[in-house]
C-alpha positions as CSV (number, residue, x, y, z in Angstrom):
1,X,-13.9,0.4,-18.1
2,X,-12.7,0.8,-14.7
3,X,-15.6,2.8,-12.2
4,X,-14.3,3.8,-8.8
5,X,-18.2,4.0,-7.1
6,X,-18.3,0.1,-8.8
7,X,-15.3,-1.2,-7.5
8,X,-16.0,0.5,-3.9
9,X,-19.4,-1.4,-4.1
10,X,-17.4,-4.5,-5.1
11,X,-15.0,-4.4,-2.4
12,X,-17.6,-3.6,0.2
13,X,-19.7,-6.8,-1.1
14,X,-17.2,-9.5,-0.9
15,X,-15.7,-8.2,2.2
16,X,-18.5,-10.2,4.1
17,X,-17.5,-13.7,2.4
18,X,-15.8,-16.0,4.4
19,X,-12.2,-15.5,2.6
20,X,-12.4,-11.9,2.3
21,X,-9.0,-11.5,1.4
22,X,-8.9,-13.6,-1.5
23,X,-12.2,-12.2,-2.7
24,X,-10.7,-9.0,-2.6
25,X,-7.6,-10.4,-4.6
26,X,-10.1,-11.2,-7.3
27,X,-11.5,-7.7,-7.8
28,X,-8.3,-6.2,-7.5
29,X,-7.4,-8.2,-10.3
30,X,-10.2,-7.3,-12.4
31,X,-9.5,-3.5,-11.6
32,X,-5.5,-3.2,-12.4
33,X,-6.0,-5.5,-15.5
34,X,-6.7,-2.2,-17.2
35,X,-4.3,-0.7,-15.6
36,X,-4.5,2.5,-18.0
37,X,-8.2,3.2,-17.1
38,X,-7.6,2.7,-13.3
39,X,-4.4,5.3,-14.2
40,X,-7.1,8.0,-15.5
41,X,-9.7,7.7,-13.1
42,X,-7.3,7.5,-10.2
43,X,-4.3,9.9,-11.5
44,X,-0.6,8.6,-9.7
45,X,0.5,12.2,-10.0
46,X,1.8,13.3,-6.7
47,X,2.7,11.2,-3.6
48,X,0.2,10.7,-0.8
49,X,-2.6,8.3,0.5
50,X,-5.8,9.0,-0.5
51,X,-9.0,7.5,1.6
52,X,-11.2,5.9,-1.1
53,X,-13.1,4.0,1.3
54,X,-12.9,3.8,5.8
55,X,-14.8,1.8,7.4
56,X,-14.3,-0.4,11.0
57,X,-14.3,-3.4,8.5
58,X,-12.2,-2.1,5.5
59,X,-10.0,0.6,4.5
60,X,-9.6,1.3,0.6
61,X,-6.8,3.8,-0.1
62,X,-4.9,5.3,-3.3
63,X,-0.9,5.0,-2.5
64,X,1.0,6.4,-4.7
65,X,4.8,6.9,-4.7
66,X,7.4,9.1,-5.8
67,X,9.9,7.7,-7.7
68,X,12.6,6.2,-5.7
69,X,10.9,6.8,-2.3
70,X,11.3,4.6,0.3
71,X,9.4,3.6,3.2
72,X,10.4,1.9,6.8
73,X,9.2,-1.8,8.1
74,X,5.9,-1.5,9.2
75,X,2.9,-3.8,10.0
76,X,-1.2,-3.7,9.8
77,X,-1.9,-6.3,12.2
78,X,-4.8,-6.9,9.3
79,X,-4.7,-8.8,5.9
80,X,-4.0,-6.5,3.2
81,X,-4.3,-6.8,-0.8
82,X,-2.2,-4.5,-2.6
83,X,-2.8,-3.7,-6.6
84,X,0.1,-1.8,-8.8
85,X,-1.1,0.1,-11.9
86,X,1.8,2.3,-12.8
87,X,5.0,2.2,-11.7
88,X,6.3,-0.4,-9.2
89,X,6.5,-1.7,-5.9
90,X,9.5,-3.5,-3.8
91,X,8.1,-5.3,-1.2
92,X,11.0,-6.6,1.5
93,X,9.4,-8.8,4.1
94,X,10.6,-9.0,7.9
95,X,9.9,-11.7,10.7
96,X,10.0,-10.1,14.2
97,X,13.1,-11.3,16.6
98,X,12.4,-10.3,20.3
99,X,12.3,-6.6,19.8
100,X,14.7,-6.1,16.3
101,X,13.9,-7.9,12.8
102,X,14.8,-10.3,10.5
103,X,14.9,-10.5,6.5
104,X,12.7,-12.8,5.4
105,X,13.1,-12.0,1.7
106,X,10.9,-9.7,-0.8
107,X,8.7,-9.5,-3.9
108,X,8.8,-6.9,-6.7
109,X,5.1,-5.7,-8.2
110,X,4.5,-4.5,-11.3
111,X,1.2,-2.9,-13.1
112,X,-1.3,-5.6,-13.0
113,X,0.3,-7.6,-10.1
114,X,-1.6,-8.3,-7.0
115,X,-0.4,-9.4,-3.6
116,X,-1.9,-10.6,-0.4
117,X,-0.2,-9.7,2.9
118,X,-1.5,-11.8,6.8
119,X,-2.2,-9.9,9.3
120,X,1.1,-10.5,10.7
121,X,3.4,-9.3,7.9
122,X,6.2,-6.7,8.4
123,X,7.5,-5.1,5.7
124,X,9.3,-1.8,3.5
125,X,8.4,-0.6,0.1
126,X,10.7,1.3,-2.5
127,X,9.2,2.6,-5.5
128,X,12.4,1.3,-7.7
129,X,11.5,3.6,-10.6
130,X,11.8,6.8,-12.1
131,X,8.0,7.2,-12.4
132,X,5.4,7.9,-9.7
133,X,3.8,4.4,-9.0
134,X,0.1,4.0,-8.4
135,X,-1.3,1.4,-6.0
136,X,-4.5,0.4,-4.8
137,X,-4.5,-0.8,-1.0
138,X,-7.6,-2.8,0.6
139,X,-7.3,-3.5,4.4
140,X,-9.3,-5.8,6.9
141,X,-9.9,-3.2,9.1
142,X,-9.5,0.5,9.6
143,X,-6.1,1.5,8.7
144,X,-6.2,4.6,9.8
145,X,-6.8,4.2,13.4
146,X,-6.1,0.2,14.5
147,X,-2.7,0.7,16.6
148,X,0.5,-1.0,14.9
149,X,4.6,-0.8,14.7
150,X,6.9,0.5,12.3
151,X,10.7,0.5,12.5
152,X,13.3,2.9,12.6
153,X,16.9,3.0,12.9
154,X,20.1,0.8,12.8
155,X,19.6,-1.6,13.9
156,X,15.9,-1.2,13.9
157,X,13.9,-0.1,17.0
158,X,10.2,-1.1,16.9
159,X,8.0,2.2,17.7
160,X,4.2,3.3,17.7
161,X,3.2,4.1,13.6
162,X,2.8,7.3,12.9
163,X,0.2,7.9,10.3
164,X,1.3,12.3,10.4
165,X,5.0,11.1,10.3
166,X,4.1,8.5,7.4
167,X,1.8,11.7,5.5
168,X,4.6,14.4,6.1
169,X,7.3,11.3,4.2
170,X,4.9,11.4,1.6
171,X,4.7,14.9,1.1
172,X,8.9,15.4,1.5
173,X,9.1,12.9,-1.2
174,X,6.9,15.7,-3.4
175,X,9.4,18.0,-2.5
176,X,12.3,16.0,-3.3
177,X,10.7,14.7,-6.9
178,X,9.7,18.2,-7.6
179,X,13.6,19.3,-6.9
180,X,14.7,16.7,-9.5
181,X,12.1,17.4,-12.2
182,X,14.0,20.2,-14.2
């Protein structure tokens, strides 16, 4: 049975070992193996980013996405762990060249699939279905205020992340779902 307060305390416990990020991996895992429990306790019913857990040291966030939404390259400049539960997740990874960027291919997730991302990853996510798709993110730091790039444009033009921008995408996607609904 999947208990947020449990896997908030097991987050915050292994995030002192010495590989963190793996540790992490693990009770991710655990959590989105019953991916239907996770689905009831933490309801992928509208898109947005909800704070689970902020500290300096970690940031736990719900992520959900509309279906079909898509988001530009960005980075953390912190390891990241990312957990799908319903829905999914296309992941296409960037290297940085002088100020533009480069493909460096992609990964699709699916509920129950975990990835780990370095601290130097750029990437975009689609949600390629029809369903909103819930995701649990764990950071190495805090994600809301550690200073970071995301890309916009053609050909892209590295700029300061916006976390308002990023929210008011999020909440257009709503709008746009909501528009397609009947």
């Amino acid at each position: 049975m999947f208990d947020l307060d449990t896997f908030l305390a097991d987050c915050v416990a292994v995030r002192r070992e010495s590989e963190p990020r793996r540790a992490i991996k693990e009770v991710l895992t655990r959590a989105v193996a019953g991916d239907r429990e996770v689905a009831a306790a933490l309801p992928p019913d509208r898109a947005g980013i909800t704070r689970l857990h902020v500290a300096s040291d970690l940031t736990v966030i719900k992520v959900v996405w509309a279906p079909g939404m898509e988001l530009w390259p960005h980075d953390h400049r912190m390891w990241a762990a990312i957990a799908i539960y319903t829905g999914g997740e296309d992941n296409a990874f960037f290297r940085r060249n002088g100020t533009s960027l480069v493909d460096a291919g992609g990964r699709t997730l699916e509920p129950g699939d975990v990835c780990l991302l370095g601290d130097d990853v750029v990437h975009a996510v689609t949600n390629p279905t029809r369903q909103f798709a819930g995701a649990i993110h764990v950071y190495g730091g805090d994600f809301f205020t550690e200073p970071r790039s995301e890309w916009r444009g053609v050909p892209y033009r590295e700029e300061p992340y916006d976390v308002e921008r990023t929210l008011a995408h999020f909440e257009a996607a709503n709008t746009a779902a909501s528009s397609t609904d009947g």
